[in-house]
Steps between C-alpha positions, in 0.01 A plus 500: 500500500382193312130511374259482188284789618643702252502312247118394545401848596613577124344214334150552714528854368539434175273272487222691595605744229439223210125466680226559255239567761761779613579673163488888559597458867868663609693248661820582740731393706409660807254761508457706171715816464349865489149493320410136511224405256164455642550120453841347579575175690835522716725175618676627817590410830709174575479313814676209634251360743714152527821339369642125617774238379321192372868384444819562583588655166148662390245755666137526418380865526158658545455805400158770392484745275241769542235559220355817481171567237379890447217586347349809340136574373372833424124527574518091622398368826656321824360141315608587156833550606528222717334248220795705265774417824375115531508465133902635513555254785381177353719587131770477733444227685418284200829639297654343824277213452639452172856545558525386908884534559523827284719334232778483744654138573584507865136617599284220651208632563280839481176638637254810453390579819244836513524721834295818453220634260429885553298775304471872584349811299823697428514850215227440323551143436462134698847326582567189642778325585530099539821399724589076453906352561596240326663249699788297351718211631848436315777292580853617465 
């Protein structure tokens, strides 16, 4: 199978690793192992919503790649962690901002698109979890 959702899955992952406004948060591919950290960003799920010739010797593909945000506080509360999730969310959608085809050539365009904001008491602590995909275009 041809496609650069691998290849921009890996860059959009590392990228968010070099994030200042997410230093000290665990970032995976997929969702964390055993004992995540009580912050950790994971890049996961690809899906290929559309694909189409635009010639007769290249294919543009469209493809998202969940974002998932989780979020820790002891002794916070539902809007604390939520103002810490929505701080997360925009350092990542202005790294993409800064670099908008992920350093890789054959991307044309990228977008941040947020889908779910959610807060629950949880052990002693608040979590939260922000959910966004990031939907690419590329041409092969």
């Amino acid at each position: 199978m041809s496609t650069h959702a691998f290849e921009a899955k890996a860059a959009l992952r590392d990228m968010i690793k070099g994030l200042p406004a997410l230093a000290g948060y665990q970032v995976t591919w997929g969702y964390p192992a055993r004992n995540p950290e009580r912050r950790w960003v994971f890049v996961g799920e690809v899906q290929w919503p559309d694909s189409q010739w635009v010639t007769n010797r290249s294919r543009e593909e469209l493809f998202e790649i969940s974002v998932i945000v989780n979020c820790q506080l002891s002794a916070g509360t539902a809007e604390e962690v939520e103002t810490e999730l929505q701080r997360m969310a925009a350092g990542i959608e202005d790294g993409m901002k800064a670099s908008p085809n992920l350093g890789i050539q054959s991307v044309v365009t990228t977008d941040f698109v947020p889908k779910k904001l959610s807060s629950f008491p949880s052990d002693q602590v608040y979590e939260g979890q922000f959910e966004a995909v990031v939907r690419v275009k590329a041409r092969l």
